[in-house]
Backbone bond lengths (Angstrom), bond angles and torsions (degrees), N, CA, C in turn:
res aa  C-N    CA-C-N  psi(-1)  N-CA   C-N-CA  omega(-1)  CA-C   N-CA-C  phi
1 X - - - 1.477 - - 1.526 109.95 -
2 X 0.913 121.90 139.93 1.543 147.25 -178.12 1.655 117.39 -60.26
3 X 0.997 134.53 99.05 1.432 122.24 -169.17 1.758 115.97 -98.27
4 X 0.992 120.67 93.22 1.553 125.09 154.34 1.060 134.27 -60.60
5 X 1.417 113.97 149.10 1.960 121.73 -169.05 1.534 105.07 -101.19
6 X 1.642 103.40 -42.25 1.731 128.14 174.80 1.322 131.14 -57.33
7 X 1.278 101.01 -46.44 1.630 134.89 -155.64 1.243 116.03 -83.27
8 X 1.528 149.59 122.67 1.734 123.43 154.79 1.426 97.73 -92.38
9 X 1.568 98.27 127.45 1.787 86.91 163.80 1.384 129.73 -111.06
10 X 0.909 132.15 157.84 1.551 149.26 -161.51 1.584 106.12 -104.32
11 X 1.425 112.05 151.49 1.651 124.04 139.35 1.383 93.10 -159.12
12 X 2.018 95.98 140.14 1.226 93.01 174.02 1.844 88.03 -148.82
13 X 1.095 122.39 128.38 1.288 132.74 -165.68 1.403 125.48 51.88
14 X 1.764 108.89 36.89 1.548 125.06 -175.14 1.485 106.84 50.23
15 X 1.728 100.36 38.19 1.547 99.40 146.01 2.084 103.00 -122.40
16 X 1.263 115.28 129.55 1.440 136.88 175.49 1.440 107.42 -102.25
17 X 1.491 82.33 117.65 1.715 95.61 170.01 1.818 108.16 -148.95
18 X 1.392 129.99 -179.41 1.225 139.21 -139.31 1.816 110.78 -136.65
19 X 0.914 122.42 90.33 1.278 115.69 -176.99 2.169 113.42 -104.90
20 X 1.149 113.64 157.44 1.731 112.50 -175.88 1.371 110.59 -110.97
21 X 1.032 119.09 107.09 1.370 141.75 -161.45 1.636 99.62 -44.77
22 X 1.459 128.96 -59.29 1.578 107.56 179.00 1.634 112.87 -54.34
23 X 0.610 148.74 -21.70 1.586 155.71 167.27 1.397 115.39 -51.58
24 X 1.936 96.03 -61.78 1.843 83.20 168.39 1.228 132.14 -80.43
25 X 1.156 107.03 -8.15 1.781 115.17 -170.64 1.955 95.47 -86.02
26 X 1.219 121.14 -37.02 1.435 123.29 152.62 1.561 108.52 -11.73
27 X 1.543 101.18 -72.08 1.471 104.94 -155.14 1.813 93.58 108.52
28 X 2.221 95.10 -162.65 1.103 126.19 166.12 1.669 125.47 15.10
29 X 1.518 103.70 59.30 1.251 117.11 -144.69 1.575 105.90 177.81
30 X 0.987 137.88 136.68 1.743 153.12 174.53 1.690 114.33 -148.91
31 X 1.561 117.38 98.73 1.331 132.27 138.23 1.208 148.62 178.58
32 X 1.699 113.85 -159.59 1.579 97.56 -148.22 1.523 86.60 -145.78
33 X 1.299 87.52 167.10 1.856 111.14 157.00 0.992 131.97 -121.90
34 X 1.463 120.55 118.45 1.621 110.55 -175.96 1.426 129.07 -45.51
35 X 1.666 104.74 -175.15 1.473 106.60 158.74 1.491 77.46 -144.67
36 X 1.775 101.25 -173.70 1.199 122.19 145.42 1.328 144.40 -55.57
37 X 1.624 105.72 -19.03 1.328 101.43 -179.41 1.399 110.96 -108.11
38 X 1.449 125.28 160.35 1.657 134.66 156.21 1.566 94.86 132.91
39 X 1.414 136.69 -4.95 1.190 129.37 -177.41 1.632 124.43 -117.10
40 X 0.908 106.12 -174.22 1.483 123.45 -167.56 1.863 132.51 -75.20
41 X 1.632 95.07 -26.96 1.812 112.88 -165.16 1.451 72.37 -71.86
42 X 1.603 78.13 166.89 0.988 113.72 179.99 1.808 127.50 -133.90
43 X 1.279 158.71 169.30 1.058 155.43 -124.18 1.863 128.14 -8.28
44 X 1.007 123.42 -94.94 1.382 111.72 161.12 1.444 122.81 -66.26
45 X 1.162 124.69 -51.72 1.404 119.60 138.37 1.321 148.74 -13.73
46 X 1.210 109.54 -27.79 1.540 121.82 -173.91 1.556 101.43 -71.28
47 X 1.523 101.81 159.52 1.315 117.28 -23.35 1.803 109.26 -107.38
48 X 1.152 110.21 6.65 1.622 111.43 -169.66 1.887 91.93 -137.64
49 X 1.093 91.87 106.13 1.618 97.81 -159.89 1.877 100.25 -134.40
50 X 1.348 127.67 134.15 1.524 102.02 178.66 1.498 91.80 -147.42
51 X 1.499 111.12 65.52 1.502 116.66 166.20 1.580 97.52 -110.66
52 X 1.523 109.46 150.53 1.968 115.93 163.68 1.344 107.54 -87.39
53 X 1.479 104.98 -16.86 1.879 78.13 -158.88 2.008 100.64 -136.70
54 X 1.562 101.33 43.79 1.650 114.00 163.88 1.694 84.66 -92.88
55 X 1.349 171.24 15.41 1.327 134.27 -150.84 1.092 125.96 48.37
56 X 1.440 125.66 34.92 1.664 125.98 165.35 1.467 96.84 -94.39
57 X 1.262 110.03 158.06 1.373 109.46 172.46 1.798 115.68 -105.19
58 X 1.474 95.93 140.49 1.758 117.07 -140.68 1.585 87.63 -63.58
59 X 1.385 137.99 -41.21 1.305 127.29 -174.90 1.481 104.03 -51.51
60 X 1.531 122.83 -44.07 1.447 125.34 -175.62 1.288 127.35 -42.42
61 X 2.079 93.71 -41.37 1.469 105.53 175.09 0.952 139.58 -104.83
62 X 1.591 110.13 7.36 1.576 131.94 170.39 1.571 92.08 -70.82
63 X 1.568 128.77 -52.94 1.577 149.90 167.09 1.626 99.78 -22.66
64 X 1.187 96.94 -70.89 1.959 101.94 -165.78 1.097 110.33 -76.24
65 X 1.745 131.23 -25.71 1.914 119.90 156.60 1.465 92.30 -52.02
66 X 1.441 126.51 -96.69 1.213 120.83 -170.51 1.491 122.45 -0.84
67 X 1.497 125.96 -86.02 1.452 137.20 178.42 1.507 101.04 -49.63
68 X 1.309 138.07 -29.39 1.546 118.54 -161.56 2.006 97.95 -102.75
69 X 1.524 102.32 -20.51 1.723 87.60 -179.30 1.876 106.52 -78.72
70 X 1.657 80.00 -36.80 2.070 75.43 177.75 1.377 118.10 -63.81
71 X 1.317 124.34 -21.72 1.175 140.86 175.00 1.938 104.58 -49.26
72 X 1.141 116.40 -52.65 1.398 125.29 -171.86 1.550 109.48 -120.35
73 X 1.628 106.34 21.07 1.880 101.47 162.17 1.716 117.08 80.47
74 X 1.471 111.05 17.22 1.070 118.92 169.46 1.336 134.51 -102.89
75 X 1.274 128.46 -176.43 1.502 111.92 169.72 1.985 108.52 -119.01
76 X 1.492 93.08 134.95 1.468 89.06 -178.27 1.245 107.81 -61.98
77 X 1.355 145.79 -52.97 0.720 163.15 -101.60 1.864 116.34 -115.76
78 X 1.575 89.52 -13.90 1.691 119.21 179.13 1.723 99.05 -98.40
79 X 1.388 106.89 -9.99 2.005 105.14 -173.63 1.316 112.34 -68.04
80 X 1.315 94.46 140.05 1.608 100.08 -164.41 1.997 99.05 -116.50
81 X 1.640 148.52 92.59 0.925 129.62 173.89 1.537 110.24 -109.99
82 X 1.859 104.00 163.94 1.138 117.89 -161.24 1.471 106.85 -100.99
83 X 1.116 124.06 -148.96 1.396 128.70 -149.34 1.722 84.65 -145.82
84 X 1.211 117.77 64.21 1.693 100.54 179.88 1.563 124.90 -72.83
85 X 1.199 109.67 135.59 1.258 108.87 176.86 1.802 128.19 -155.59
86 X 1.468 92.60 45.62 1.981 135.46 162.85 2.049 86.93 73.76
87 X 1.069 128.48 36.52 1.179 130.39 178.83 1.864 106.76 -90.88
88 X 1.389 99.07 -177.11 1.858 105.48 173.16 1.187 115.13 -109.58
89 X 1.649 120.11 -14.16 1.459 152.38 -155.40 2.180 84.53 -62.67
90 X 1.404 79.60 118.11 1.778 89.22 168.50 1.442 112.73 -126.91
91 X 1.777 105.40 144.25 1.626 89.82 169.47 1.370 104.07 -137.97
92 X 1.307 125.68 171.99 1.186 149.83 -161.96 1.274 106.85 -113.34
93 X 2.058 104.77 111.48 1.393 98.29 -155.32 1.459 85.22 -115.10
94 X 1.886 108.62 154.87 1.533 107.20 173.04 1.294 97.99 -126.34
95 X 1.217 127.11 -173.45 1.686 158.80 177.07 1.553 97.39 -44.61
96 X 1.541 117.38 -30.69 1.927 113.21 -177.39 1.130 96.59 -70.38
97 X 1.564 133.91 -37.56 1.471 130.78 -155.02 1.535 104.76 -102.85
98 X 1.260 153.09 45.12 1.014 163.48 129.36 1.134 124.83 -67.33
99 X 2.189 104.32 125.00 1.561 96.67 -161.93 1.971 118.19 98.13
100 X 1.497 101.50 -26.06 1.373 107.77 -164.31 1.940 101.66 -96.46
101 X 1.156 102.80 134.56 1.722 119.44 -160.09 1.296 123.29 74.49
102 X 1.452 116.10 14.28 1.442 134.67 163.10 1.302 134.54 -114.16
103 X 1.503 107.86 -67.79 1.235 107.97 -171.76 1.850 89.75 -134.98
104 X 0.719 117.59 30.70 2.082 140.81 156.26 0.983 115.50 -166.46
105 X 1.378 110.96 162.51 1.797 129.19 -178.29 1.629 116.02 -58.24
106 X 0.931 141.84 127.88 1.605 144.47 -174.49 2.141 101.67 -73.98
107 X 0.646 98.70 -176.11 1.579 98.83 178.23 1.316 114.39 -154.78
108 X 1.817 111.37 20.61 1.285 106.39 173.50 1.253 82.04 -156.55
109 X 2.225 113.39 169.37 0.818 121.47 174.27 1.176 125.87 -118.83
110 X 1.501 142.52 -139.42 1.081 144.09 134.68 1.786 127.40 56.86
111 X 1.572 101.00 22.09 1.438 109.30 -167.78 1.837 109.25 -105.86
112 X 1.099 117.75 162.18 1.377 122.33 -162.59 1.453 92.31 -140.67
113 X 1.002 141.40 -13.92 1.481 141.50 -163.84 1.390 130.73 -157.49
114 X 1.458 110.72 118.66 1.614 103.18 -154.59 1.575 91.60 -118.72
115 X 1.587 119.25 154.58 1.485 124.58 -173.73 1.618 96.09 -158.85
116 X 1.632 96.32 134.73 1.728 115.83 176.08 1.466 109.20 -140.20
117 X 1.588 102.51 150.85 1.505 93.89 166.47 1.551 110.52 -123.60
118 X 1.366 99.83 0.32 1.972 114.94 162.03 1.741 115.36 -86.72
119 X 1.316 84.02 134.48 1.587 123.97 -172.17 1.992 104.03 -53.58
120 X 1.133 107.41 148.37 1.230 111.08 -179.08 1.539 124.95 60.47
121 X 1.486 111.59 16.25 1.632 112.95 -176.21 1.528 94.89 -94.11
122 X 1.570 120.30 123.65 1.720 107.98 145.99 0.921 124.83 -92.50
123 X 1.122 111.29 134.09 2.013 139.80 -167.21 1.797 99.14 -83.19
124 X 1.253 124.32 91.67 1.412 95.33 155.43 0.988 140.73 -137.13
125 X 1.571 124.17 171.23 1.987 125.07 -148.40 2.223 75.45 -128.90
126 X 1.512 84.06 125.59 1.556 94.51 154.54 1.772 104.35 -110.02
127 X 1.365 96.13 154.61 1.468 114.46 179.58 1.560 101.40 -158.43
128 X 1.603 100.61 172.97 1.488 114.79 164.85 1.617 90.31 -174.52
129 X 1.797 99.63 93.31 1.441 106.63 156.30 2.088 104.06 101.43
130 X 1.704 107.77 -24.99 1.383 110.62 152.09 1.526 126.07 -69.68
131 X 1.397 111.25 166.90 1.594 86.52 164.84 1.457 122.61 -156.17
132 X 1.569 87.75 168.02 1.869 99.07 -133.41 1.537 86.31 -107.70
133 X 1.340 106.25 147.27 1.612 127.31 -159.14 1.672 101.32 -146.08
134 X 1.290 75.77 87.11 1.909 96.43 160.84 1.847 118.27 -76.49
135 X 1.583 104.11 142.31 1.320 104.42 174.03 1.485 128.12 -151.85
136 X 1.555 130.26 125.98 0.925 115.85 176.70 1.612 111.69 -131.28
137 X 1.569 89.29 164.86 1.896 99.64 -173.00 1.633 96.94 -120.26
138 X 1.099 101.34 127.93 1.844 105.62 -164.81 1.787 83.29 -90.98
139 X 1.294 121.53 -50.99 1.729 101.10 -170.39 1.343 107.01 -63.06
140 X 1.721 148.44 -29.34 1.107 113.36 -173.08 1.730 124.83 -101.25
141 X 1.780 77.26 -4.68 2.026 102.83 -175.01 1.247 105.94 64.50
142 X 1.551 107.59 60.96 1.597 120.78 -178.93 1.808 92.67 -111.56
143 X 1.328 101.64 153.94 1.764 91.66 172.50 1.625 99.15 -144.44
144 X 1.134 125.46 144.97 1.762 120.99 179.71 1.893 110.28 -146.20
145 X 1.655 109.27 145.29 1.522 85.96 160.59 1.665 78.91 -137.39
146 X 1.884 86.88 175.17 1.525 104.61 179.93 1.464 115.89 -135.65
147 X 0.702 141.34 151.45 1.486 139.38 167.55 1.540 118.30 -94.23
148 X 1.344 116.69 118.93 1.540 118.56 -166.88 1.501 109.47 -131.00
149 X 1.723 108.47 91.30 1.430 106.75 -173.05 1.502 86.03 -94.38
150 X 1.353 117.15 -152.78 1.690 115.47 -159.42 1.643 90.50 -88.19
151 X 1.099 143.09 -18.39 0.939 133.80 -152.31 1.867 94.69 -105.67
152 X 1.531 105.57 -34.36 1.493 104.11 177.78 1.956 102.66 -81.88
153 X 1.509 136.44 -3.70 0.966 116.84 -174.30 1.407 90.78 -104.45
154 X 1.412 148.95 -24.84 1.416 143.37 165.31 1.838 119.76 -57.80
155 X 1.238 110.18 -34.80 1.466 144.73 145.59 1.779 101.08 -35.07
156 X 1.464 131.85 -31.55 1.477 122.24 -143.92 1.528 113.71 33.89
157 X 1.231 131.21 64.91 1.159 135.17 152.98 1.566 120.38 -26.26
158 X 1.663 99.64 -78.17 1.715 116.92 169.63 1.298 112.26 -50.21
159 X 1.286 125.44 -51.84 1.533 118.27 177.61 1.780 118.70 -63.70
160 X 1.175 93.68 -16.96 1.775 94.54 175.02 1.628 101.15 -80.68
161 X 1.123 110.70 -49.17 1.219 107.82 -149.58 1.616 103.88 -77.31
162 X 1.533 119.40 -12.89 1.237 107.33 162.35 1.606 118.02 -95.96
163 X 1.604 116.09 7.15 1.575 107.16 176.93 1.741 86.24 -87.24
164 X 0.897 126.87 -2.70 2.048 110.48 -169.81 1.355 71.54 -108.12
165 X 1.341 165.55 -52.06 1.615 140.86 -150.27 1.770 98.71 -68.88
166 X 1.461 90.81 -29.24 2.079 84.26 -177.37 1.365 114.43 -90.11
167 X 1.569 108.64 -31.55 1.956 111.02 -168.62 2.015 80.24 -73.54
168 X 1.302 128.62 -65.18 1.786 111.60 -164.41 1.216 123.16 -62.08
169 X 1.492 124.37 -39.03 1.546 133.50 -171.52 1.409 107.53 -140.45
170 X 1.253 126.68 47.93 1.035 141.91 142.32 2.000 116.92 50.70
171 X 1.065 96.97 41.39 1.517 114.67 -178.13 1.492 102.20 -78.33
172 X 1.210 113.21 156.19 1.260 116.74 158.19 1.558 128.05 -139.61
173 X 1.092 100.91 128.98 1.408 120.65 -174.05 1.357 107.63 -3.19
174 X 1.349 103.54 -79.04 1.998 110.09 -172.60 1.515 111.81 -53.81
175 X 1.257 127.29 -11.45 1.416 115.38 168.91 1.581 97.11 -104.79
176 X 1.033 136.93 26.23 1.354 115.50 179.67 2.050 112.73 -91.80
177 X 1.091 138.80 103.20 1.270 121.30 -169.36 1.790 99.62 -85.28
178 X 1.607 117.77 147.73 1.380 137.99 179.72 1.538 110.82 -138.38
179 X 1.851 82.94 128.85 1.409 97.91 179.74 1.515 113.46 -92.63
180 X 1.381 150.55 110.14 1.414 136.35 173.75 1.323 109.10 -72.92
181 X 1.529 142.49 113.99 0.954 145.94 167.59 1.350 136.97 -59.80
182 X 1.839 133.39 141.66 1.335 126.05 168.13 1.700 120.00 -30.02
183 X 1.520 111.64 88.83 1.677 101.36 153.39 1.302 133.55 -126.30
184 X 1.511 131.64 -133.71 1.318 111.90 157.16 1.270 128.58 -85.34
185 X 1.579 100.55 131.80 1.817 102.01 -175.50 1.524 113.10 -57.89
186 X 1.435 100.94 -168.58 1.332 105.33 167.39 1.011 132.31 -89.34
187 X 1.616 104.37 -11.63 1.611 117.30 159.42 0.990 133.53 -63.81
188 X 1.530 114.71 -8.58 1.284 117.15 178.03 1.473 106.57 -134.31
189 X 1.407 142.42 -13.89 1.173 113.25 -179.05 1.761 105.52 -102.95
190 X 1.618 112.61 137.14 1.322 123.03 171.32 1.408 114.32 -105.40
191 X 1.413 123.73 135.65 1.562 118.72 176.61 1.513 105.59 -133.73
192 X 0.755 150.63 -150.73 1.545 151.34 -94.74 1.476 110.57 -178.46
193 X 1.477 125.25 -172.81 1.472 125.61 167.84 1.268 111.08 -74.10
194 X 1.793 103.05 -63.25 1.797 120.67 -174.96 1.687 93.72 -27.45
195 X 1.894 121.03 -65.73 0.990 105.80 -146.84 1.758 101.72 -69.24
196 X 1.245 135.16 -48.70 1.125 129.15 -173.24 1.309 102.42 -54.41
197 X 1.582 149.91 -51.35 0.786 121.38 -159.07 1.621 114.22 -64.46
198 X 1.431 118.48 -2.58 1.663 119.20 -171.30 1.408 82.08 -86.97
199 X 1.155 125.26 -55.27 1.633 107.90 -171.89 1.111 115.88 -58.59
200 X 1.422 143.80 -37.71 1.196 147.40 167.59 1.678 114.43 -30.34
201 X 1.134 106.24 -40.35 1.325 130.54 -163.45 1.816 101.07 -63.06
202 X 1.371 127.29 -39.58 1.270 127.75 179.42 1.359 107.84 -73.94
203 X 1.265 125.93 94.21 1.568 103.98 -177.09 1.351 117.15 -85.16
204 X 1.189 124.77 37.06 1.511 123.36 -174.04 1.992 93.17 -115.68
205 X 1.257 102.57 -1.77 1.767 108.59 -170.62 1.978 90.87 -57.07
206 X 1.082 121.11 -177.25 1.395 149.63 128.20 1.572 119.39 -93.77
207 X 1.299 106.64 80.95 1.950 94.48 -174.16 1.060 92.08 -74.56
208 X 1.057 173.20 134.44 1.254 144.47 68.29 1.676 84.33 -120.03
209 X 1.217 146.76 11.73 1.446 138.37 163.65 1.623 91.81 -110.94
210 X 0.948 129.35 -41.02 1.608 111.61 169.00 1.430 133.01 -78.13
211 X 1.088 100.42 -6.16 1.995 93.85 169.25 1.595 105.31 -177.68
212 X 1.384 98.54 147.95 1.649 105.84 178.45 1.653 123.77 -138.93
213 X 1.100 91.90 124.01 1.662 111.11 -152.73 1.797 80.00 -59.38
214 X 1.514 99.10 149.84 1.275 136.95 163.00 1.556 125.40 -100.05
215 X 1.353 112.34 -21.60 1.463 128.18 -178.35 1.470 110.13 93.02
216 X 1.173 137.94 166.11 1.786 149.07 -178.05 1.085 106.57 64.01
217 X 1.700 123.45 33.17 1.279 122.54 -177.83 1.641 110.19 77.86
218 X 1.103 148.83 13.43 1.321 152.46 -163.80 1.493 115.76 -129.72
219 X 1.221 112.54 136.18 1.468 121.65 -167.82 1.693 119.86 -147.09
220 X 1.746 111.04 157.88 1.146 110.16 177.09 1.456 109.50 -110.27
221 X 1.234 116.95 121.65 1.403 121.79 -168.23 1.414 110.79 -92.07
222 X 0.619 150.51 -130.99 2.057 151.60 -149.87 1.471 99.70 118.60
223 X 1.454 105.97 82.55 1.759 118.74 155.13 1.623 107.04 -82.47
224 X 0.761 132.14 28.84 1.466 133.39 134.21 1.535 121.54 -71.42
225 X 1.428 97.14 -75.07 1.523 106.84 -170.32 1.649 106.81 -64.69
226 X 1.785 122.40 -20.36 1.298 116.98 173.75 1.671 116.13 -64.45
227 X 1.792 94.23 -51.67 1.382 89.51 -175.48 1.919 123.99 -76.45
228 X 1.110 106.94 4.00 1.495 114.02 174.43 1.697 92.45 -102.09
229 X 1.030 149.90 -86.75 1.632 118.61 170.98 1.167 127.60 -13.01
230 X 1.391 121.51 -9.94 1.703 114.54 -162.94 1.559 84.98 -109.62
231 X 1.474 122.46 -53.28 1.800 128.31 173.86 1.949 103.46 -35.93
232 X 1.497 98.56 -58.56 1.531 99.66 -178.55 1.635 124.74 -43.09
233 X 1.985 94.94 -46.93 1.195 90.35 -175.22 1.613 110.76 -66.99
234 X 1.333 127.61 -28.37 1.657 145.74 167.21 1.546 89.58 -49.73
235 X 0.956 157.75 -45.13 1.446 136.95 -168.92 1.587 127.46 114.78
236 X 2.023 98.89 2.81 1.343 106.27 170.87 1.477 103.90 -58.03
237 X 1.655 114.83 166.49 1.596 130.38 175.42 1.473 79.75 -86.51
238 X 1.826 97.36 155.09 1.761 107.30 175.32 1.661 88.55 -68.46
239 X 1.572 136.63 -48.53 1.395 132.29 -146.75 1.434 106.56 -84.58
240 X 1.625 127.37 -3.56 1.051 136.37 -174.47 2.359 102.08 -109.93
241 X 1.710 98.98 29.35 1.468 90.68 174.40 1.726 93.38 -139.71
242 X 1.127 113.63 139.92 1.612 130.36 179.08 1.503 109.32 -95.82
243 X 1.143 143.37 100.64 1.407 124.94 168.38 1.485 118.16 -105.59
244 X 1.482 106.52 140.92 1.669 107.47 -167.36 1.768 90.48 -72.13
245 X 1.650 95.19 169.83 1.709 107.52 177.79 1.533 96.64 -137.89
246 X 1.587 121.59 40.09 1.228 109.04 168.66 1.610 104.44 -132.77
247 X 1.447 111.15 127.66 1.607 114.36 -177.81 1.727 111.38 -73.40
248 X 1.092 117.25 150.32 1.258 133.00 168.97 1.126 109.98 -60.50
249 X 1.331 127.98 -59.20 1.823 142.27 -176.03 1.073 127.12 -69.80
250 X 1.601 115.78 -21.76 1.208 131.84 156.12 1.164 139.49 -74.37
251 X 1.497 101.01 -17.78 1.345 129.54 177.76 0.706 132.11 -118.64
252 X 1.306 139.21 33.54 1.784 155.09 -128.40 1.372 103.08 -104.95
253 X 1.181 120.18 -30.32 1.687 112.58 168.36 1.559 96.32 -76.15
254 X 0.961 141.19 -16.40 1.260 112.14 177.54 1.788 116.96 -117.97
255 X 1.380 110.42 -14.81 1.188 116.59 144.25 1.581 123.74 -122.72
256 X 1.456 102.10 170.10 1.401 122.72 175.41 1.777 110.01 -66.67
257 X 1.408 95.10 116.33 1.460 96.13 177.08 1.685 112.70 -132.58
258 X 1.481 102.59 125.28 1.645 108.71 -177.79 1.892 109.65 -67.46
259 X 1.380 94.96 -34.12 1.437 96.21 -163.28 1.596 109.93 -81.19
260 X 1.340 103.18 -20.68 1.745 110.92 -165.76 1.448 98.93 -92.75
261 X 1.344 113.77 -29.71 1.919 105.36 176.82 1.740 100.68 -121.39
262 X 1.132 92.47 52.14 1.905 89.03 157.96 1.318 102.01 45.84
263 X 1.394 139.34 10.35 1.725 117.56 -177.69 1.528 103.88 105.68
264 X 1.224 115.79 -28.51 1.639 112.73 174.36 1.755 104.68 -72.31
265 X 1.206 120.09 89.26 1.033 110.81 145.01 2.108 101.97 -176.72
266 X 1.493 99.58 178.88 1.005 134.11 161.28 2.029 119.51 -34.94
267 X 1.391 109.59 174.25 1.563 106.74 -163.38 1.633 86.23 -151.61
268 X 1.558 96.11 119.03 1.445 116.36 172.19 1.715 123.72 -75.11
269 X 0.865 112.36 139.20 2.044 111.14 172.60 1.105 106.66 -88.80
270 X 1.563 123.46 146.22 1.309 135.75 123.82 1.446 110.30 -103.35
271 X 1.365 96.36 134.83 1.784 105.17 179.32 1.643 107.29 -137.07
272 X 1.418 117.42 142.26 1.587 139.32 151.57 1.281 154.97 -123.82
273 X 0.942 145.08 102.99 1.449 130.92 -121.78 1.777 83.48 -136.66
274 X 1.572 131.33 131.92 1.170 137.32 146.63 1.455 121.38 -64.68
275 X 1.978 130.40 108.23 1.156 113.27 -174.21 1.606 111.40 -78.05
């Protein structure tokens, strides 16, 4: 078993998932992070998998929402997912859109970031090896997640998604608490010029804490430490952000990793639900 410094982890009916301790001690607030295990798929997929369109079969993954919301006291059936596609594009989901990219047709596309300030909605960010940035504001009882692959954290993903928690429901930054989620460390993910030069592009970064050249044009990036610099520059408190310390790629038996199985595999949750 995997030991975390960040993380509390859970099993509750041999489903395992990951919650960040300022979050629960918050209160007014419900969620988690998958793993691989507690579900139903089967081969690359296996076994707790909640993508439609790897080739799992959809009864499997109607199966593993089910087991993973009861798992943490939710209702599957209130899950609300988006249409990701590495964008900044956020929307503001209510009580009509529940159920929609799951178990009904969605009616929009192209979104990376979902935000509510009604009770009982689950928010969720699939990934495998991106990473997913949950957030809540206990004074206005706003709750949001986003999906921040390199292209959504150059994007400011997190920083968008907390200027719409303040321009709609009036949150503000310094009370907002953020969870950084399990993805790939920096030990394991390498990228290129193109991508550094997009990071380059924020000049408020610290590069030399976000990535370190390897030479031949090749680098190790840390979208952790980028996208929590990018929250800072947004106006989160440093003591009001959680960051996980467990890699995706490193951990591939226990999570879904794109980079560690070539694309053969499974699709991780982040979920949040305002109680």
């Amino acid at each position: 078993m995997i030991i975390s410094k960040t993380l509390n982890r859970h099993e509750n009916d041999g489903v395992v998932y990951y919650t960040f301790p300022k979050l629960e001690s918050a209160g007014g607030n419900l969620h988690a992070f998958s793993t691989r295990l507690g579900g139903i798929s089967t081969g690359d997929c296996a076994s707790m998998s909640f993508g439609f369109s790897l080739g799992d079969n959809r009864d499997n993954v109607l199966e593993n929402y089910r087991r993973f919301c009861a798992a943490f006291c939710v209702k599957a059936e209130n899950a609300v997912l988006s249409q990701q596609t590495h964008t900044a594009n956020l929307r503001i989901v209510t009580k009509d859109d529940v159920g929609k990219g799951i178990f009904r047709e969605r009616d929009y596309t192209d979104i990376d970031g979902l935000v509510t300030n009604e009770t009982d909605i689950v928010l969720v960010t699939q990934y495998a090896d991106c990473t997913p940035l949950v957030f809540f504001d206990p004074v206005t009882k706003t709750v949001a997640t986003s999906h921040a692959g390199w292209r959504g954290t150059v994007a400011e993903i997190g920083k968008k998604t907390v200027e719409l928690m303040s321009k709609e429901f009036g949150a503000k930054p310094e009370n907002i608490l953020v969870g950084i989620g399990p993805n790939i460390g920096v030990c394991c993910y390498e990228v290129d010029d193109p991508v550094i030069n997009e990071i380059n592009k924020l000049l408020y970064l610290d590069f030399n804490s976000c990535y370190t050249s390897k030479g031949n044009g090749k680098y190790m990036l840390d979208l952790r430490e980028t996208n929590r610099q990018i929250l800072l520059n947004s106006g989160i408190k440093t003591e009001n952000i959680d960051v996980a310390d467990l890699c995706t790629c490193c951990n591939s038996d226990i999570f879904h990793s794109h980079r560690a199985t070539g694309g053969k595999r499974g699709t991780l949750a982040a979920m949040i639900s305002l109680k």
